[in-house]
C-alpha positions as CSV (number, residue, x, y, z in Angstrom):
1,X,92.8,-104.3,65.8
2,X,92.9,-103.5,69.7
3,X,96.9,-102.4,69.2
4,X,95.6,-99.8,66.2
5,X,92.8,-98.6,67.9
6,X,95.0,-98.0,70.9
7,X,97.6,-96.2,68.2
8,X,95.0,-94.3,67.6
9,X,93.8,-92.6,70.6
10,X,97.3,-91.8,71.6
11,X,98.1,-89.9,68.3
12,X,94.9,-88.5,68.3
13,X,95.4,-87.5,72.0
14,X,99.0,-86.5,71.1
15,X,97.4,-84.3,68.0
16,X,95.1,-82.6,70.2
17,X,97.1,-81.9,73.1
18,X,99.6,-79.9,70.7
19,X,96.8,-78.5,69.0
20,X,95.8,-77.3,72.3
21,X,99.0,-76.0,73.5
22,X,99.2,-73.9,70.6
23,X,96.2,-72.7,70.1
24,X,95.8,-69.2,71.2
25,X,93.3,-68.1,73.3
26,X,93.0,-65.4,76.5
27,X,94.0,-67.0,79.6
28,X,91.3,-65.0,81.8
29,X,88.7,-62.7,80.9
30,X,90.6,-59.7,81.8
31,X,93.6,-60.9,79.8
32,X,94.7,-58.2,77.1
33,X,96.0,-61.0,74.9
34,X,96.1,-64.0,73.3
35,X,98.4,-66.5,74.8
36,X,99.4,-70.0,73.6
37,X,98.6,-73.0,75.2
38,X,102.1,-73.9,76.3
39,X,102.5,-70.8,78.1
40,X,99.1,-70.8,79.9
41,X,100.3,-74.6,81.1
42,X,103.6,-73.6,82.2
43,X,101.1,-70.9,84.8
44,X,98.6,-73.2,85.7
45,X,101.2,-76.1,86.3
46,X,103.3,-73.1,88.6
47,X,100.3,-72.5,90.2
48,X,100.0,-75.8,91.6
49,X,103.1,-76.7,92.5
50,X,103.3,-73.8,94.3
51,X,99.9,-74.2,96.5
52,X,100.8,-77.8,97.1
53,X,104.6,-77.4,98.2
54,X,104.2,-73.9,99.4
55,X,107.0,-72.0,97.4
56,X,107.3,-71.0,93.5
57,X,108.5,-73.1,90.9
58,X,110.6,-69.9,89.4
59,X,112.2,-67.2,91.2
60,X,113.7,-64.4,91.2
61,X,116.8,-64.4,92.8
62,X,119.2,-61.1,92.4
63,X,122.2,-63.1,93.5
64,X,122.1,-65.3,90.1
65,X,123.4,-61.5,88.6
66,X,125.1,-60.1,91.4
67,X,129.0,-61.8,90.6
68,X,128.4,-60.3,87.0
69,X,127.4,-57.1,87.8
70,X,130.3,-56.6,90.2
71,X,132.5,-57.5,87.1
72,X,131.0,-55.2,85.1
73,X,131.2,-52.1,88.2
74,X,134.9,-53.0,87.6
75,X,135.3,-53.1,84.4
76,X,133.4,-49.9,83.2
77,X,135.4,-48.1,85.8
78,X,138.3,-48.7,84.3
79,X,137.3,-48.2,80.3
80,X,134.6,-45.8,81.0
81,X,135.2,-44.4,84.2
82,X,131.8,-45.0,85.5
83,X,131.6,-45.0,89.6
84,X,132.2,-48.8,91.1
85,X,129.6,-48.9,93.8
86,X,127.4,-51.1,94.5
87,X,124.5,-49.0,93.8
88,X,122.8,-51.0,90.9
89,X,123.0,-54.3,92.9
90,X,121.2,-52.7,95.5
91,X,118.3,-51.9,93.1
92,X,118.3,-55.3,91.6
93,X,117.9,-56.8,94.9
94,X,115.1,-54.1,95.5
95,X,112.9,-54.8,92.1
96,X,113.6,-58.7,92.9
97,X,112.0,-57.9,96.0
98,X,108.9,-56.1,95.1
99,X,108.5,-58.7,92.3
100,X,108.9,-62.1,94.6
101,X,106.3,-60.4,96.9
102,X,102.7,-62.2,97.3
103,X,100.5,-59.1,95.8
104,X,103.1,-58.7,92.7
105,X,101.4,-59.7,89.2
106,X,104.2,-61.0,87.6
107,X,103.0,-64.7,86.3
108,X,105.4,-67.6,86.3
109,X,106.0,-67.3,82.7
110,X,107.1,-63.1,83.8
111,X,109.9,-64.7,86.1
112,X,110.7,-66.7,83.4
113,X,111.0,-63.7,80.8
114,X,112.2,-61.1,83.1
115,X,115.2,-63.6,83.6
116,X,116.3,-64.4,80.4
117,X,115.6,-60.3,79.4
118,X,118.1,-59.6,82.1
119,X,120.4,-61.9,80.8
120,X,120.1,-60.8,77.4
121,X,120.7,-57.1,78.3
122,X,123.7,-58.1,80.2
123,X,125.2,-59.8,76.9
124,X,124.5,-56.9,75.1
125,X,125.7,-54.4,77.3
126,X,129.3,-56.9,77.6
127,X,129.3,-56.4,73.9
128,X,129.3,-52.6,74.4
129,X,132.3,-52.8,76.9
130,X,134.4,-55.0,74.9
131,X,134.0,-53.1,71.7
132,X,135.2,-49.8,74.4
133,X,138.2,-51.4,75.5
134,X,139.2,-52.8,71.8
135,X,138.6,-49.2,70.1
136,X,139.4,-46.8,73.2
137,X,139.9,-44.0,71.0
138,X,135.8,-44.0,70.3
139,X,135.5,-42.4,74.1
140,X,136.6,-39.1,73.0
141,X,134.0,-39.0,70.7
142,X,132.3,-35.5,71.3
143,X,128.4,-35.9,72.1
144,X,127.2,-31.8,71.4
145,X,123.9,-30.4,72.8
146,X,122.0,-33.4,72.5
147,X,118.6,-32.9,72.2
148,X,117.0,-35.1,75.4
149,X,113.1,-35.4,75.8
150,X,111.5,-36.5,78.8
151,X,108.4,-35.8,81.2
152,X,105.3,-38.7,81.3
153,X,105.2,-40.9,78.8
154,X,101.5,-40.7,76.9
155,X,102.1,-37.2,76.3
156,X,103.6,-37.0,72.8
157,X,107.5,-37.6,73.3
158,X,107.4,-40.4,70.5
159,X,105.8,-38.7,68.3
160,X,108.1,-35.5,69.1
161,X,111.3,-37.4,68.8
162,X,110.7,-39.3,65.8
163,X,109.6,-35.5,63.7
164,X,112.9,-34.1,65.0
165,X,114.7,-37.7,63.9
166,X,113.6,-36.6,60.2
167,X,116.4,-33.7,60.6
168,X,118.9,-34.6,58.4
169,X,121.1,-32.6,60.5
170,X,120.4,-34.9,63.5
171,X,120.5,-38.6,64.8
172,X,118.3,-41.0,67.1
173,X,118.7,-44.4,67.7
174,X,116.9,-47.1,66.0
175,X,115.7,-50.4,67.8
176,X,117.8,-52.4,66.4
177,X,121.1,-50.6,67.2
178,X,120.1,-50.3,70.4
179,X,119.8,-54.4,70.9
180,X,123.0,-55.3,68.7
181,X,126.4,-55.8,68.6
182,X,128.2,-52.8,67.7
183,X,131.7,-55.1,66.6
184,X,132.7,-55.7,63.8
185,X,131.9,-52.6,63.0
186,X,128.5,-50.0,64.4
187,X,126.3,-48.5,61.4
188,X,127.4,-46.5,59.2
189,X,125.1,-43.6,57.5
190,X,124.5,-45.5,54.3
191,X,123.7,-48.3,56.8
192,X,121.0,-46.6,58.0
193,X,119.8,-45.0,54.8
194,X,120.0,-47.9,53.2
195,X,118.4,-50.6,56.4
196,X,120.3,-53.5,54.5
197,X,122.1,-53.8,57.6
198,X,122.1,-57.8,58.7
199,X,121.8,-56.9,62.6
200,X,118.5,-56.0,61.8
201,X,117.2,-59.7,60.6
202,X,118.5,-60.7,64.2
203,X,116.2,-58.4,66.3
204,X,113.3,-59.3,63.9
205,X,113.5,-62.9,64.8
206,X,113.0,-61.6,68.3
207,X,109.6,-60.2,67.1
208,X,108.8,-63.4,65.2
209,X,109.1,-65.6,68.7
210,X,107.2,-62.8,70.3
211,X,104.4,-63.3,67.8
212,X,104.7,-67.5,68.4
213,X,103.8,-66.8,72.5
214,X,101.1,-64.2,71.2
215,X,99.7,-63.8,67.9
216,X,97.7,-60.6,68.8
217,X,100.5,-58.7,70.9
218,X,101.7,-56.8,68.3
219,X,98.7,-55.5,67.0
220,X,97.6,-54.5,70.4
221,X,100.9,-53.0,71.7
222,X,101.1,-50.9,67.8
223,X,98.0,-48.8,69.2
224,X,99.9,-47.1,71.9
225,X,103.2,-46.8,70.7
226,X,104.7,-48.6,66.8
227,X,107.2,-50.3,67.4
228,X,109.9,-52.6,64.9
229,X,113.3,-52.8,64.5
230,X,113.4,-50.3,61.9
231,X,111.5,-47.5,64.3
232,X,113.0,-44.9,66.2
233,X,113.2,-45.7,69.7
234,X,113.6,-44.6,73.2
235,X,117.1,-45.2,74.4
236,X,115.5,-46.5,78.0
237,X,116.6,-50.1,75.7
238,X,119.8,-48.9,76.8
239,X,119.0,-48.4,80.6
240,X,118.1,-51.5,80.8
241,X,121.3,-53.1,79.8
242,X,122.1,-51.4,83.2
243,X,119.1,-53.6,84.9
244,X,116.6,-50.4,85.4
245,X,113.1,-52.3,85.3
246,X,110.5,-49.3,84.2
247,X,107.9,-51.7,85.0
248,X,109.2,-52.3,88.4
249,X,107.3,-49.3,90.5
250,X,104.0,-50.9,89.1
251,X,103.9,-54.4,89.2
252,X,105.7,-54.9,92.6
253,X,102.0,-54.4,94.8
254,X,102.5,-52.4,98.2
255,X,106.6,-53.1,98.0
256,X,108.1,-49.9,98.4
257,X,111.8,-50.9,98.1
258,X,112.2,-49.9,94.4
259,X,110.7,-46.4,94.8
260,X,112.6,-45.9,97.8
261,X,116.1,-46.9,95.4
262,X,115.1,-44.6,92.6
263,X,114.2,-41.5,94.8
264,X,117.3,-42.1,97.3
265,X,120.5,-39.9,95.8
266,X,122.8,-42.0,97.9
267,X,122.5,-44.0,95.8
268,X,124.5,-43.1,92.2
269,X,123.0,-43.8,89.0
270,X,125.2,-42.0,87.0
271,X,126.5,-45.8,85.9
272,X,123.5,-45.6,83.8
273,X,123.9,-42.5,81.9
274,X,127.9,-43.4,81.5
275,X,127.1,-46.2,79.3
276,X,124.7,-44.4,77.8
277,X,127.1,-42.3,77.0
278,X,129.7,-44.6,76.0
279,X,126.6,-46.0,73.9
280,X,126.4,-43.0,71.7
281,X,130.2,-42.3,71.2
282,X,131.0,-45.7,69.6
283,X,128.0,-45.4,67.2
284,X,129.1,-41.7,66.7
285,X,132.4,-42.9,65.4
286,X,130.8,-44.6,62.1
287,X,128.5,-42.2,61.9
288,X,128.1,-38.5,64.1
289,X,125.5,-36.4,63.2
290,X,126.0,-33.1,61.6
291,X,124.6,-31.5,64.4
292,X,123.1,-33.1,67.9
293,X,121.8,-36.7,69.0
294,X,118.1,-36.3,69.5
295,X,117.6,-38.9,72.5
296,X,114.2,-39.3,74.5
297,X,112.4,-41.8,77.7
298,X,110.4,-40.6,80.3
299,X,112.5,-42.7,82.6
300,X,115.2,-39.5,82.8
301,X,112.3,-38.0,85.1
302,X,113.9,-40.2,87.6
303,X,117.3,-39.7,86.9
304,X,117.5,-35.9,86.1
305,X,120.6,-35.0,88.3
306,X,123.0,-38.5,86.8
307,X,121.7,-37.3,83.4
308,X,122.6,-33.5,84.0
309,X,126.0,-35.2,85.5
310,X,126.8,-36.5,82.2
311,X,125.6,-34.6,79.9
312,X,126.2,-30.7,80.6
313,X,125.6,-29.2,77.6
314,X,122.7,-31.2,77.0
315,X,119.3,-29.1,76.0
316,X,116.0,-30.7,77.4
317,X,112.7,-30.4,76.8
318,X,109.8,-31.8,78.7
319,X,106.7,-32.5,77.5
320,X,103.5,-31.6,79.2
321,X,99.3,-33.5,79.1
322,X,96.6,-33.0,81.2
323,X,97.4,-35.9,84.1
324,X,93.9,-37.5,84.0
325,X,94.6,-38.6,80.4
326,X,98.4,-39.5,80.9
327,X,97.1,-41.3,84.2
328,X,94.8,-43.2,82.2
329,X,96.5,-44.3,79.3
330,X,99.6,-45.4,81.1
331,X,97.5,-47.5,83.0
332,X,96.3,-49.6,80.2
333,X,100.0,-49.3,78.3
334,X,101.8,-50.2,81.4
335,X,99.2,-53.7,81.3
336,X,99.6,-53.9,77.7
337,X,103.3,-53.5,77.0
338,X,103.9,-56.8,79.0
339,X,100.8,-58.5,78.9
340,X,102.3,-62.1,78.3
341,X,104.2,-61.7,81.8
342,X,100.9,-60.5,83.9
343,X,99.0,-63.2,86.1
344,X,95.8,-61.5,85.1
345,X,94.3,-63.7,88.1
346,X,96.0,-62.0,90.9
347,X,95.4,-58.1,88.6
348,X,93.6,-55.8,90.9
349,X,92.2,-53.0,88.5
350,X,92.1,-50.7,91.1
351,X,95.4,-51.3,93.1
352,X,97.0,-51.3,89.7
353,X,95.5,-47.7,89.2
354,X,96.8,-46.7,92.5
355,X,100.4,-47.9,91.6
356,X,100.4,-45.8,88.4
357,X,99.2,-43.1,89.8
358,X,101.8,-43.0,92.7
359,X,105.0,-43.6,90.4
360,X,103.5,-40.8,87.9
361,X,102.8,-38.2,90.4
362,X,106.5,-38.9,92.0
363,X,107.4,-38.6,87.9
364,X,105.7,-35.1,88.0
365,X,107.2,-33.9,91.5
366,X,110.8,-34.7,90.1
367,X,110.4,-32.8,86.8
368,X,109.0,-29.8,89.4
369,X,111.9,-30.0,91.7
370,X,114.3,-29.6,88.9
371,X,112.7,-26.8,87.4
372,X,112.6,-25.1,90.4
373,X,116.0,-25.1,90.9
374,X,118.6,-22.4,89.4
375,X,120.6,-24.6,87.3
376,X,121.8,-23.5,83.8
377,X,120.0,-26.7,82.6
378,X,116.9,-25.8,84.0
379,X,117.0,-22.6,83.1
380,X,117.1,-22.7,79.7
381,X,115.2,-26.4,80.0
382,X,111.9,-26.0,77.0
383,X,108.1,-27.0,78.0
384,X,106.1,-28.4,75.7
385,X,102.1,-28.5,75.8
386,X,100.5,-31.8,74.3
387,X,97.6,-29.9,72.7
388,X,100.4,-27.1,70.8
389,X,102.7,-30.3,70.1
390,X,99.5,-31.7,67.9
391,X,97.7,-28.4,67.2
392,X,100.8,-27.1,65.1
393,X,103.9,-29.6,65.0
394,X,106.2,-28.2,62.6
395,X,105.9,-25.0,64.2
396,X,105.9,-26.4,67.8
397,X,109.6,-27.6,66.0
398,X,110.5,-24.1,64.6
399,X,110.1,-22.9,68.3
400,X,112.4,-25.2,70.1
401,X,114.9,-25.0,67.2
402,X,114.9,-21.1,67.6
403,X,114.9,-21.7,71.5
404,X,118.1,-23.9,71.1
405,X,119.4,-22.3,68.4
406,X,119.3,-25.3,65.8
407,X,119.8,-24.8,62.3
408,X,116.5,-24.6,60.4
409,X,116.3,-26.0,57.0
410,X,114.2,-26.7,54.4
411,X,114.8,-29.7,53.9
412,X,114.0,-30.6,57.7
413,X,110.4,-29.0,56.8
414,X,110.1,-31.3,53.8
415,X,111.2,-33.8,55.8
416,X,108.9,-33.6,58.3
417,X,105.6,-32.6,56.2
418,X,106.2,-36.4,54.4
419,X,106.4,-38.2,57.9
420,X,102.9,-36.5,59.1
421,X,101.6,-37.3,56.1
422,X,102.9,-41.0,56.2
423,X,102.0,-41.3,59.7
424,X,98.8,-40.4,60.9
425,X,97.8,-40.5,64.3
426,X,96.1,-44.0,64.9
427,X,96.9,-45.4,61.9
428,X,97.0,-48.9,64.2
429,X,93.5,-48.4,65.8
430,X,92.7,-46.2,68.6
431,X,93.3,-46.9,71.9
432,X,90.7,-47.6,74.5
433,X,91.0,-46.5,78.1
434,X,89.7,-44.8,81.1
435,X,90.7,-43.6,84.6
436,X,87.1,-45.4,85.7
437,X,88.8,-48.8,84.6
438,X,91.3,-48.4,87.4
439,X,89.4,-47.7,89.9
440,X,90.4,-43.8,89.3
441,X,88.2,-40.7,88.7
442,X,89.4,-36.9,87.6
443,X,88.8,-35.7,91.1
444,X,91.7,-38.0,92.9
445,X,94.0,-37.6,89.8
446,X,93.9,-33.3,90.0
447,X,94.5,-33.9,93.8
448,X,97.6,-35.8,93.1
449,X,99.2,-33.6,90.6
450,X,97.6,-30.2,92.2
451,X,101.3,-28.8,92.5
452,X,102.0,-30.1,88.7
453,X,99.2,-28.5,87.5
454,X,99.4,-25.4,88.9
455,X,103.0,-24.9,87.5
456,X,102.7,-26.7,84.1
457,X,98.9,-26.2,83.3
458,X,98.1,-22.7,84.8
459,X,96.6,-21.2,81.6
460,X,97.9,-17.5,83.7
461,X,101.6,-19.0,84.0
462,X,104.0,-18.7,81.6
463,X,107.2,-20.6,82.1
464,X,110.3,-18.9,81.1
465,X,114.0,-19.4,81.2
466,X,116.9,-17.6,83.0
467,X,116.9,-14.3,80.9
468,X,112.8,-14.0,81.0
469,X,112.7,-16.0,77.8
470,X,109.2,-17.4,77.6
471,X,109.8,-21.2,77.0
472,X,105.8,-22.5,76.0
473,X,103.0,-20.2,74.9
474,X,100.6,-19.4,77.3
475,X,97.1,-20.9,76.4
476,X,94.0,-22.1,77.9
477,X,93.6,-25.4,78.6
């Protein structure tokens, strides 16, 4: 009897402790998110091991990628003719940085994930430069007057890109090309028309493990921006296959060294927008659109001079929201978007507000600098005011296809009328936020972005192009 009763409480201690480790439940009040069990014990056992041996359990260590990446700088050179410098391992070694320091708020588990991300996107993008050097002949694939949206993020590009994705005319890239392999053979059209395409199960599994670590991440992320396989996406997927970290300005604390890397023009990133580039001719040789790519990710404010590098003809628009709301929301996306990798412990509302607000506002005098300047590109770049984007979308469209000079159809108009209908703004649930959260209020965010404001938000401005072209309509805000 005293061997079963022993059996006993070890398989019911065995049963609970399983139970335990998966049940989900928020690892800290502040948490955004659900997290299983397994995951909150491999923090809290971190944690420990850490203040008793006095160093981390996981790190971050840039020289684990550094003999790949330098294969890679080769490589590309010689299929793509992208520049060999040592420019991206310098900003690896700077994100690694900001992200090892004490005040960072990236968890044990975020290590753990941001390593195996980095890995993965380095597969992937391998993938990309072996299909390149079997099928050379896909690099003289013309990309025409793509269509490339940028400015902050909250402000209606997602919604912008995926109306002018209903063109039948154009092409943007779906998730799940974006995180496949383009060999045997990329998409086809009546691959995409028909989404039978197998590659897609494979990046739904990826969604299915998310949903294992947190049940309610999904739901939660879906408020501020849908996302699936099957969605339209921001081609930033591909940026990071070249080991840009957009979450690396804001969770590094006080570290500087990645800001510094992304303002500092010594340093080329035009690596970045080759593969991109390289990216879209392969899939444009199964399937080129009639017209233009429509491409869009805020991150290009960073990069404007490597993407105007690459691609000349290339029309931009950027789109414009009052700051205090785009300063707010992105505060609670940026938290949100990569919840499961946050040590919510170490969060500092406030200092978190602050490190949003800094990297928008140097988002905001980028976009400036280049309009001020006397380039073709900027000249005949379109602005694009949140409140006319969802006032009067289809003709917010009409305008920067006349601006442009895109073909008009209406089919396009058809096209676009179902995909407002279908798609409703908050269909997922509203999202909750506020500058007040973060430790922010309107008065420190119209100090920031005075000079923004005053050039993209003047209701007595209107912003026109090289030949006195007026580019947004001027209305009161």
């Amino acid at each position: 009897m005293r061997i079963i009763r022993v059996l006993l409480v070890v398989v019911g201690t065995a049963i609970l402790g399983l139970w335990l480790a998966w049940r989900p439940q928020k690892d800290n009040p502040n948490s955004l998110i659900q997290l299983r069990g397994f995951v909150r014990l491999i923090n809290r056992v971190s944690k420990i091991y850490e203040a008793v041996l006095g160093q981390p359990l996981f790190r971050l260590d840039p020289a684990t990628f550094e003999p790949q990446i330098m294969a890679f700088k080769i490589a590309e050179h010689e299929v793509y003719g992208s520049p060999n410098t040592p420019s991206e391992i310098h900003g690896l070694q700077a994100l690694f940085r900001g992200l090892e320091a004490p005040d960072s708020i990236l968890s044990p588990v975020g290590k753990i994930l941001t390593k195996r991300e980095i890995k993965n996107r380095l597969q992937h993008r391998q993938q990309v430069l072996d299909y390149a050097r079997q099928h050379p002949e896909v690099l003289q694939e013309p990309i025409r007057r793509p269509l490339i949206i940028s400015g902050f993020p909250r402000s209606g590009s997602s919604f912008l890109q995926r109306l002018l994705a209903t063109d039948p005319n154009a092409r943007s890239p779906f998730l799940w090309e974006m995180r496949t392999d383009p060999a045997p053979k990329p998409p086809t059209k009546a691959d995409i028309d028909s989404m039978s395409d197998p590659r897609i199960a494979l990046v739904q599994k990826g969604f299915d493990s998310i949903a294992k670590v947190s049940p309610d991440y999904l739901d939660v992320v879906n408020r501020y921006h849908e996302t699936s396989p099957t969605n339209i996406d921001e081609e930033v997927q591909l940026l990071r296959d070249c080991t840009w970290n957009n979450i690396g300005g804001t969770y590094v604390g006080e570290d500087e060294s990645y800001r510094q890397w992304i303002l500092n023009e010594a340093e080329d990133k035009t690596y970045m927008y080759r593969y991109l580039k390289a990216w879209l001719q392969i899939m444009s040789s199964t399937y080129a659109p009639a017209s233009h790519w429509v491409l869009k990710t805020p991150t290009h404010a960073y990069f404007l001079s490597a993407l105007c590098q690459e691609f000349a003809d290339a029309n931009l628009i950027f789109t414009h929201r009052d700051p205090r709301s785009v300063v707010a929301s992105a505060c609670k996306l940026n938290l949100v978007a990569n919840a499961f990798r946050i040590d919510f412990d170490k969060l500092d509302s406030q200092r978190h507000g602050q490190r949003v607000l800094h990297f928008l506002k140097t988002a905001g005098e980028l976009v400036l600098q280049f309009h001020n300047q006397n380039s073709d590109m900027a000249q005949r770049a379109m602005h694009i005011m949140y409140e006319d984007l969802t006032a009067d979308p289809i003709g917010t469209i009409e305008q920067i296809y006349d601006h442009f000079g895109y073909q008009m159809t209406d089919e396009f108009r058809a096209n676009m009328q179902d995909y407002l209908s279908q798609n409703r703004q908050h269909k997922h649930g509203k999202p909750r936020y506020s500058l007040e959260e973060f430790g922010l209020d309107n008065a420190a965010v119209d100090k920031a972005f005075e000079a923004y404001n005053q050039t993209f938000r003047n209701p007595n401005q209107v912003l026109t192009n090289g030949t006195g072209t007026k580019v947004r309509a001027q209305r009161s805000f």
